[in-house]
C-alpha positions in Angstrom: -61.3 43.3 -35.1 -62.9 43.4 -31.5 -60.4 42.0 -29.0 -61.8 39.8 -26.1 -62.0 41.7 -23.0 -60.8 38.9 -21.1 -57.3 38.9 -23.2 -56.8 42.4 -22.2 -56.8 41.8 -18.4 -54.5 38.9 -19.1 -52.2 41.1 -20.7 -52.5 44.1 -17.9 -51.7 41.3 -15.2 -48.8 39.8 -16.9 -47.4 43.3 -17.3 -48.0 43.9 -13.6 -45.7 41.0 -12.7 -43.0 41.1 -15.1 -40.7 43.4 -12.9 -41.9 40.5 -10.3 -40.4 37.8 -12.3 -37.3 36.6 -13.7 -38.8 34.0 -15.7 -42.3 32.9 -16.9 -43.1 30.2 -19.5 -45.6 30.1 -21.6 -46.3 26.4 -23.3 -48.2 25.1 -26.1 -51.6 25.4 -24.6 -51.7 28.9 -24.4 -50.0 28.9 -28.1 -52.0 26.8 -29.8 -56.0 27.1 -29.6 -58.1 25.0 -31.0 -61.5 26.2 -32.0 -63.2 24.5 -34.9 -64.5 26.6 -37.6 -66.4 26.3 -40.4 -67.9 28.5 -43.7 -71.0 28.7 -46.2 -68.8 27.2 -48.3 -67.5 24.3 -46.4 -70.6 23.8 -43.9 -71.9 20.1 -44.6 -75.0 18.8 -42.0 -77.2 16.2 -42.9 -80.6 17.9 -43.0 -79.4 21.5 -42.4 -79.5 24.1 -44.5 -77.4 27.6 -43.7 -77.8 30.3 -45.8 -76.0 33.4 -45.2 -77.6 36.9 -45.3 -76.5 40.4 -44.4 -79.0 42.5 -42.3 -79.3 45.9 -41.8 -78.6 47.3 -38.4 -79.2 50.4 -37.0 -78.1 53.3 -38.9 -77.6 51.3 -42.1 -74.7 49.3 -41.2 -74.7 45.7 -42.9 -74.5 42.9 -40.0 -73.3 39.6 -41.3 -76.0 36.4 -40.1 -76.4 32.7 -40.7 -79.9 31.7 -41.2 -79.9 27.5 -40.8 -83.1 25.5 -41.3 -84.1 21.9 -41.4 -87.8 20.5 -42.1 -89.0 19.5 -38.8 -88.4 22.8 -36.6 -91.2 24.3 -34.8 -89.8 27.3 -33.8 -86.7 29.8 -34.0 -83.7 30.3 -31.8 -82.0 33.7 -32.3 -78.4 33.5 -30.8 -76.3 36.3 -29.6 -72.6 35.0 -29.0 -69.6 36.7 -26.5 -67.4 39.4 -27.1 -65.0 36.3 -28.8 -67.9 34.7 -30.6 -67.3 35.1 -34.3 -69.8 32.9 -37.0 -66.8 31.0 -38.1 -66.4 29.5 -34.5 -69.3 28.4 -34.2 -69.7 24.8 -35.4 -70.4 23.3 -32.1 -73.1 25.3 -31.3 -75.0 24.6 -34.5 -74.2 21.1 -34.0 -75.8 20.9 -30.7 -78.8 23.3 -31.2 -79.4 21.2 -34.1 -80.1 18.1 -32.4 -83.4 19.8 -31.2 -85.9 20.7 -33.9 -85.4 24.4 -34.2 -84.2 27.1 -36.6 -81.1 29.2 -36.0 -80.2 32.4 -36.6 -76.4 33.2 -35.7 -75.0 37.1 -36.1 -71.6 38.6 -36.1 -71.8 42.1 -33.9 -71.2 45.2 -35.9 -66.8 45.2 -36.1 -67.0 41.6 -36.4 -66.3 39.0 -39.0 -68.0 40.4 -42.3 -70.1 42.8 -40.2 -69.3 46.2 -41.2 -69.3 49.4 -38.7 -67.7 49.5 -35.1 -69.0 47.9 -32.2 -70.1 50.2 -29.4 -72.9 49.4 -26.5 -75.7 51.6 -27.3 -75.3 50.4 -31.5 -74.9 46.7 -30.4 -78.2 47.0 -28.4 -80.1 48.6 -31.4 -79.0 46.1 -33.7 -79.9 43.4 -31.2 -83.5 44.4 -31.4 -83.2 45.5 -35.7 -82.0 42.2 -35.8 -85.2 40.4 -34.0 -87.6 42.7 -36.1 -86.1 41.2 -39.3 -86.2 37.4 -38.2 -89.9 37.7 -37.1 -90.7 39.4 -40.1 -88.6 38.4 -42.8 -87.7 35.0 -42.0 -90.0 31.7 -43.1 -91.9 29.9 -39.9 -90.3 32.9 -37.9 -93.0 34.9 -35.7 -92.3 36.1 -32.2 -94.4 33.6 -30.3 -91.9 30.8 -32.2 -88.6 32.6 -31.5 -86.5 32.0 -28.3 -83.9 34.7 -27.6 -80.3 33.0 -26.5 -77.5 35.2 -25.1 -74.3 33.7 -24.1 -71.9 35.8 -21.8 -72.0 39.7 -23.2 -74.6 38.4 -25.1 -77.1 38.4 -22.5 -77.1 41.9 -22.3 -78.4 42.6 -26.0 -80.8 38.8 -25.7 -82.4 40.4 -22.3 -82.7 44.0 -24.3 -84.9 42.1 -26.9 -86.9 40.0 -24.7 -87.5 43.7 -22.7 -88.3 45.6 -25.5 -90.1 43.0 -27.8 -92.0 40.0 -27.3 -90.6 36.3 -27.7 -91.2 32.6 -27.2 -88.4 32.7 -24.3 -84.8 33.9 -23.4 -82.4 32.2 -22.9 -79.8 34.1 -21.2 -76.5 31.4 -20.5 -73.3 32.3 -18.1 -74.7 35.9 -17.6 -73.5 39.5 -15.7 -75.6 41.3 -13.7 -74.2 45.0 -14.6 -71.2 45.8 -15.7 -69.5 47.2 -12.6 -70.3 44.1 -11.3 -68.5 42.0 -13.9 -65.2 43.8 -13.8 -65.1 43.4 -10.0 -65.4 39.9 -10.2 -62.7 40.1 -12.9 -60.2 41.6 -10.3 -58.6 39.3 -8.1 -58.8 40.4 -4.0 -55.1 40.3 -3.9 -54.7 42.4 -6.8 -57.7 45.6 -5.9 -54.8 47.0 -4.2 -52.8 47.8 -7.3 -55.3 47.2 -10.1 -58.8 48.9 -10.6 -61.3 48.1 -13.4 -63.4 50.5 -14.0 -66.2 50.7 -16.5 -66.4 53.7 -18.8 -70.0 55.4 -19.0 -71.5 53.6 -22.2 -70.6 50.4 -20.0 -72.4 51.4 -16.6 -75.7 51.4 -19.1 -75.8 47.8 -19.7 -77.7 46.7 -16.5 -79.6 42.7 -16.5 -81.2 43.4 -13.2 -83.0 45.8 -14.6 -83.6 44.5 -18.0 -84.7 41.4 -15.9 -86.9 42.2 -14.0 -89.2 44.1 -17.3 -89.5 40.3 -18.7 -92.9 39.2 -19.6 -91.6 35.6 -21.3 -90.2 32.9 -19.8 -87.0 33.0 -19.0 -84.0 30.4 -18.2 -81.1 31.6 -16.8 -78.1 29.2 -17.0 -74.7 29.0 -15.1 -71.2 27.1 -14.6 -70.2 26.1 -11.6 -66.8 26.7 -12.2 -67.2 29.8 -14.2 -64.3 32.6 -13.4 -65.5 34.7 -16.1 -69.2 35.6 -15.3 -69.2 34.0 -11.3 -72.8 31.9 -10.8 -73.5 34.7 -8.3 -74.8 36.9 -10.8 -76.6 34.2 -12.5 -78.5 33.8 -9.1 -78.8 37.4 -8.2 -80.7 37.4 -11.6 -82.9 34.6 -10.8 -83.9 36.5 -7.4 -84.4 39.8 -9.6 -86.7 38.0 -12.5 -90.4 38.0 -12.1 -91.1 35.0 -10.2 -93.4 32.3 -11.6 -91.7 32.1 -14.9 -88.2 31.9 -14.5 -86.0 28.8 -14.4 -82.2 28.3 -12.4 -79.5 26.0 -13.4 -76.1 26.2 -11.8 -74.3 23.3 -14.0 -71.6 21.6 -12.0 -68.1 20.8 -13.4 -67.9 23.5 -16.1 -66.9 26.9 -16.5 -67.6 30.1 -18.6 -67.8 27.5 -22.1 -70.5 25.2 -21.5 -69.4 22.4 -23.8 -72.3 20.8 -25.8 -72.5 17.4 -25.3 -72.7 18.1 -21.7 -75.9 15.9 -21.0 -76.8 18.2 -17.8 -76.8 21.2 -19.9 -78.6 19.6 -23.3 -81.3 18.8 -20.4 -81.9 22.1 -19.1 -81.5 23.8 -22.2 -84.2 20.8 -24.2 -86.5 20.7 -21.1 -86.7 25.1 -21.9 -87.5 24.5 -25.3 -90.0 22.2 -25.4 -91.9 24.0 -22.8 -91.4 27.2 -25.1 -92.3 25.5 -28.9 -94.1 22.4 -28.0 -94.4 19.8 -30.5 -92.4 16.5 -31.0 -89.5 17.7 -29.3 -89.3 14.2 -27.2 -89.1 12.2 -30.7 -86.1 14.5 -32.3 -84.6 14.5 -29.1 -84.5 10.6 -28.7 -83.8 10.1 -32.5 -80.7 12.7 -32.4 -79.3 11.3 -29.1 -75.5 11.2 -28.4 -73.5 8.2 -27.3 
């Protein structure tokens, strides 16, 4: 299984203090994590239908995908999750893309979950864009003039690949990195670059937004925490300065971090506001009839 990058600087900076420290305590909240999840078998939402397929990516490998539908959607969001993001955690997310009247289609990256091979960059970006082929062509009410793209975190790199190399509704492209050298400098701490470099391997140093950016034809909406220490906002404005102007939207959102949480009227906004320009059609009604307390 895939381990978070994040978790594996954690784990180089603890061991870089321990000669450092005599004692360090580590408490429930780093012990216990909660993170809903939920299966085909156990997934219950009024008026939402999943159905789970298996896909097959580049060079044959079966990729494990949730395909959820309910009757008044007018178009498709295809979601590409984190280097954490597994189908089983996400419940909130298709609780809150829900609300608006779409379609989703959630994957599990080749290594993950039920998805079989190993996860490298140049396979991940194939199957990003064997994975759009399939929903446009496959999928019912799915076409590429109804289908948003929506990359969260590492995910932005494979959802900018498909809006670069394919044609969509939109991309969506959430708490972004610019390249890849810039994300593991951000990663490093000024007091640490002394004794600790990041340094991305080759296959990393391909993956490259500002470029991938900047080939957009769709509209894009790039969105950002505030408080993010994961992917800084920086780089989600350095993208917004790279896009094509004209069609390209900016929202810094203040008070989170790296995990937006849904519910988070600020975000539901930007991200309904997006949509509706994207797949007109009713989106005001579902909106008002699904709102939250």
């Amino acid at each position: 299984m895939a381990r978070p990058f994040p978790a594996l600087l954690a784990a180089a900076l603890l061991l870089l203090f321990l000669p450092a420290c005599s004692n360090i305590e580590v408490g429930e909240d780093e012990l216990f994590q909660d993170k809903p999840t939920v299966t085909p078998a156990d997934f219950e939402q009024a008026g939402v239908t999943l159905d789970e397929l298996f896909v097959e990516g580049a060079g044959g490998v079966h990729l494990n995908a949730w395909h959820l539908t309910q009757p008044e959607a007018k178009g498709t969001v295809l979601y590409f999750g984190g280097n954490g993001f597994f189908l089983v955690h996400s419940k909130d997310y298709i609780e809150a893309m829900t609300d608006f009247p779409v379609n989703l289609v959630l994957v599990d990256y080749r290594g993950y979950g039920k998805s079989a091979g190993e996860p490298s960059v140049e396979a991940l970006r194939r199957d990003a864009l064997v994975v759009f082929d399939y929903v446009v062509d496959s999928l019912a009410g799915a076409r590429p003039r109804s289908t948003v793209v929506h990359g969260h975190s590492m995910g932005t790199f494979m959802a900018a690949r498909v809006g670069q190399k394919r044609r969509a509704a939109g991309v969506i492209l959430q708490n972004p990195a610019t390249t890849a050298e810039q994300w593991t400098d951000h990663l490093t701490p000024w007091y640490l670059e002394l004794f600790l470099t990041l340094e991305p391997s080759a296959p990393l140093r391909e993956i490259n937004n500002l470029k991938q950016v900047r080939d957009l034809d769709e509209p894009l909406l790039i969105i950002g925490g505030a408080q993010d220490n994961i992917t800084d906002p920086a780089m989600a404005r350095r993208l917004h300065e790279a896009a094509p102007e004209g069609q390209t939207t900016l929202a810094v959102i203040d008070s989170v971090g790296h995990n937006i949480p849904h519910g988070n009227a600020a975000y539901e906004g930007v991200l309904g506001g997006f949509l509706e320009e994207v797949l007109p059609g009713a989106f005001a009604e579902k909106q008002r009839g699904n709102a939250r307390p």
